[in-house]
C-alpha positions as a Markdown table, in Angstrom:
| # | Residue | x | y | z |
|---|---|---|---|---|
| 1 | Unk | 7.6 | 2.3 | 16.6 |
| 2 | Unk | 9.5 | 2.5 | 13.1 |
| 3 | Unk | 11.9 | 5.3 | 12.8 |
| 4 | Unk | 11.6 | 7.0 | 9.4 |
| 5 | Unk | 14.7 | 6.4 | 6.8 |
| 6 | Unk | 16.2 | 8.8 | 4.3 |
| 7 | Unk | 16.2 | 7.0 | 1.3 |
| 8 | Unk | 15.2 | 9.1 | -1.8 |
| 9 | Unk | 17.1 | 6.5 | -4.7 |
| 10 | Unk | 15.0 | 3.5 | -3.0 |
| 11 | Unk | 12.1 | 5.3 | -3.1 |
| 12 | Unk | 13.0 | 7.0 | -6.6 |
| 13 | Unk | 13.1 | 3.7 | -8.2 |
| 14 | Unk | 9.9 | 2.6 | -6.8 |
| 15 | Unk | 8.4 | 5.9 | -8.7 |
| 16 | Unk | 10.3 | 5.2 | -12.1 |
| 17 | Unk | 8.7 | 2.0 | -11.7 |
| 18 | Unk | 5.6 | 2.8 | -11.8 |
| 19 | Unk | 2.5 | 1.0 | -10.5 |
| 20 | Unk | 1.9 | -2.4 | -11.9 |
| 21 | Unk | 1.3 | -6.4 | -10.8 |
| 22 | Unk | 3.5 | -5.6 | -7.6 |
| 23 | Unk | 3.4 | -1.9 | -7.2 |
| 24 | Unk | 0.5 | 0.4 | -5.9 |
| 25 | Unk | 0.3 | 4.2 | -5.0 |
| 26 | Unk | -1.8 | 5.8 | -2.5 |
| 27 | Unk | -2.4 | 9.4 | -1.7 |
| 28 | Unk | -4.4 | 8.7 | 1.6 |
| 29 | Unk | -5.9 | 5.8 | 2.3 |
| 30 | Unk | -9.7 | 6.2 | 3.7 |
| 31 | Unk | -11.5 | 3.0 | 3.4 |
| 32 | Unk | -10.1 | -0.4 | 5.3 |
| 33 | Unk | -12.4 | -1.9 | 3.4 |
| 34 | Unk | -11.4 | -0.8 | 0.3 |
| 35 | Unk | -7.7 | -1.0 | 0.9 |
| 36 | Unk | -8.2 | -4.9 | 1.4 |
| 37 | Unk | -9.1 | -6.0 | -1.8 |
| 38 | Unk | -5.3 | -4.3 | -2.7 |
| 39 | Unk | -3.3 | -6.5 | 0.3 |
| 40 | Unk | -5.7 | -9.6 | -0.7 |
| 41 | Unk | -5.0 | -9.5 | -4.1 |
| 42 | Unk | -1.0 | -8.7 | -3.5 |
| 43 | Unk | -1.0 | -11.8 | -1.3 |
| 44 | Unk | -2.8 | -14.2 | -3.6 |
| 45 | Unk | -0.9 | -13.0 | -6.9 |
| 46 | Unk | 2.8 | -12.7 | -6.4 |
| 47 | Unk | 3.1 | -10.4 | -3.3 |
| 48 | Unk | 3.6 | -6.2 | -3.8 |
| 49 | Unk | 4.4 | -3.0 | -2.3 |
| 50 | Unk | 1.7 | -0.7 | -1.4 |
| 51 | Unk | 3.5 | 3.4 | -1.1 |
| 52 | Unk | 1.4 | 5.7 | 0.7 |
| 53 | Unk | 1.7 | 9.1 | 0.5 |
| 54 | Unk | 2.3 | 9.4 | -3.3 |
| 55 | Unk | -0.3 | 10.4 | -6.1 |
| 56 | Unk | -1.1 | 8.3 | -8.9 |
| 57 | Unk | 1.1 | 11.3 | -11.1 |
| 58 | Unk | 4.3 | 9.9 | -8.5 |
| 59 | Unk | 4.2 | 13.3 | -6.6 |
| 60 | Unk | 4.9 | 12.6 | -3.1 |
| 61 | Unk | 2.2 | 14.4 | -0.5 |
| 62 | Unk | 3.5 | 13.1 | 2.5 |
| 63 | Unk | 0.6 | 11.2 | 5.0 |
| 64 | Unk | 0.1 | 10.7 | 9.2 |
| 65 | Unk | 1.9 | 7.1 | 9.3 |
| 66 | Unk | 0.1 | 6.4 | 12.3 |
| 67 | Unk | -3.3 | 6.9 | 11.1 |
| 68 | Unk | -2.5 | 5.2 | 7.9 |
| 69 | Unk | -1.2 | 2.2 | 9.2 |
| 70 | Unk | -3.9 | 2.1 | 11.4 |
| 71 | Unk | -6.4 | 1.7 | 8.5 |
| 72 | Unk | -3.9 | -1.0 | 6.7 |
| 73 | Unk | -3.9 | -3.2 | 9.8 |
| 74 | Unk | -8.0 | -3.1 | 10.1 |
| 75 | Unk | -7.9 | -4.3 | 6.5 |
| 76 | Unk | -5.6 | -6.8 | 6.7 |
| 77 | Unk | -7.1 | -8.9 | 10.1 |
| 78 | Unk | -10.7 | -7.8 | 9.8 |
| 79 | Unk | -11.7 | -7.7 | 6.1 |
| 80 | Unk | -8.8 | -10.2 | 5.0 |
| 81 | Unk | -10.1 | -14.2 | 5.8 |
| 82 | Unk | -7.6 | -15.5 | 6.4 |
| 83 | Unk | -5.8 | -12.4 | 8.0 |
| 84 | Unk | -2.6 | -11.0 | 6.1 |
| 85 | Unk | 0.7 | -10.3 | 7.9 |
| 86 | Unk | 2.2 | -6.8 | 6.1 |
| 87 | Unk | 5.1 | -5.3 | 7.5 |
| 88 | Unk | 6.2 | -1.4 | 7.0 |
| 89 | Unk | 8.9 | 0.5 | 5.8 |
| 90 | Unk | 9.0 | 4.7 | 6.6 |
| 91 | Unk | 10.7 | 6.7 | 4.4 |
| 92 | Unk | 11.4 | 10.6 | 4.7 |
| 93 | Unk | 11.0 | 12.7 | 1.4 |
| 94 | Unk | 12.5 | 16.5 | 1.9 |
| 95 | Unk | 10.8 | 19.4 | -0.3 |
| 96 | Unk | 13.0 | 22.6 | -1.1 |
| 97 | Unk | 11.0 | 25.3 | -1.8 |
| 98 | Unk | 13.4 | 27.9 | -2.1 |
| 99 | Unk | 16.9 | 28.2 | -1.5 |
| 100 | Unk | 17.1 | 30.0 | 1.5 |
| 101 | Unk | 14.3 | 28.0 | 3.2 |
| 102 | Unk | 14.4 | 25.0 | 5.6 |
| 103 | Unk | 12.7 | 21.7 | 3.3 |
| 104 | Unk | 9.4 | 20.8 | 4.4 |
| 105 | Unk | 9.6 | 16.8 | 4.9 |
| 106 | Unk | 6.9 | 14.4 | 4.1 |
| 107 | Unk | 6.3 | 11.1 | 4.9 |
| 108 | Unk | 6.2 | 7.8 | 3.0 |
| 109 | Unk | 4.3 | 4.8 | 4.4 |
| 110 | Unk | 5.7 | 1.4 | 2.2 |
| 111 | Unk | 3.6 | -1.4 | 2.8 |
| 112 | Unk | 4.7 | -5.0 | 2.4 |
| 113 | Unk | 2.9 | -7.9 | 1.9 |
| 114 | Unk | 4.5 | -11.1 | 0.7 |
| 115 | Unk | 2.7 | -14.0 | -1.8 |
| 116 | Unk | 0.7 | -16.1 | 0.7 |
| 117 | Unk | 0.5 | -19.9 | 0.1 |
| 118 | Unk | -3.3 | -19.5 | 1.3 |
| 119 | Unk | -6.0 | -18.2 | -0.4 |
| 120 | Unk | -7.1 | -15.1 | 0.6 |
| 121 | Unk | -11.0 | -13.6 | 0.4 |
| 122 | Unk | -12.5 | -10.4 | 1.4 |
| 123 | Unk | -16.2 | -10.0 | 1.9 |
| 124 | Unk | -18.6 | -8.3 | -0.6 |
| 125 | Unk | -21.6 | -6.5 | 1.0 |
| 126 | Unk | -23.4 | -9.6 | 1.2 |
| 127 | Unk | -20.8 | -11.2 | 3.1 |
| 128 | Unk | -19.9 | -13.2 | 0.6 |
| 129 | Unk | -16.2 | -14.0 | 0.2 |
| 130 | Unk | -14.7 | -12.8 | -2.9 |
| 131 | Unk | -10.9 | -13.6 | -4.5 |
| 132 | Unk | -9.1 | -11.0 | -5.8 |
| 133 | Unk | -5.9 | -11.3 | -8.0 |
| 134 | Unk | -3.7 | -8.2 | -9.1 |
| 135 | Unk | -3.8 | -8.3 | -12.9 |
| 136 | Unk | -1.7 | -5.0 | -14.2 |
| 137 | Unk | -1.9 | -2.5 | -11.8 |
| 138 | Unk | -5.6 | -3.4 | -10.6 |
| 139 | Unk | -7.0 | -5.7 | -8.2 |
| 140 | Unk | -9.6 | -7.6 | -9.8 |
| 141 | Unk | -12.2 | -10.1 | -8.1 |
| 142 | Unk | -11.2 | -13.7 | -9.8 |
| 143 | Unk | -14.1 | -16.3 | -10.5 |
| 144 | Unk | -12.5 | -19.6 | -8.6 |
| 145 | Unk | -13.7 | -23.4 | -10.4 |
């Protein structure tokens, strides 16, 4: 179990960032299948961080990090060949609403996953494997010679 760190200037920067080559935000994530086209293409290109729990607009909503991770792990050793090792981060965001009130706190799921020596392919559809590279901040399927 990962206990969940107070860290707002880590997590700050991340958001000033912005998304790009090595950085990718997440509201929820829903689709394992999806989400592994992301971790493939962090791991072939030049590795990245994957925040969950934050908008594309850097507003932090806060997710379950249990059923999110949960998701990131199917992705990574079922729709991943060869599988992809990510390790997590947890990072608590507090909300003030109003001065007299307790803050609400959210949490932040960070992702990890490292530039891979392998190649790494998800399958299309058609069970065809498919390499994807992160070009900006998009995964895009690569034609290989």
């Amino acid at each position: 179990m990962i206990s969940p760190k107070k860290d707002e200037p880590y997590i700050s920067s991340l958001l000033l960032r912005g998304e790009g080559e090595s950085l990718d935000f997440k509201q929820s994530i829903n689709s394992a299948e999806k989400i592994a086209k992301t971790l493939a293409a962090f791991a072939n290109t030049s590795g990245g961080k994957l925040l969950v729990g934050v908008s594309d607009q850097k507003k932090i909503t806060g997710i379950d990090e249990h059923e999110e991770m949960y998701i990131i792990d199917k992705a990574a050793k079922e729709f991943c060949h060869p599988a992809i090792q990510v390790e997590y981060g947890l990072y608590i965001h507090e909300e003030f609403k109003g001065k007299d009130e307790e803050p609400i706190e959210k949490i932040i799921l960070e992702a990890i996953i490292h530039k891979s020596d392998q190649r790494h392919f998800v399958k299309n559809k058609e069970g065809q494997p498919v390499y994807y590279i992160r070009v900006m901040d998009r995964s895009l399927p690569k034609i290989l010679d």
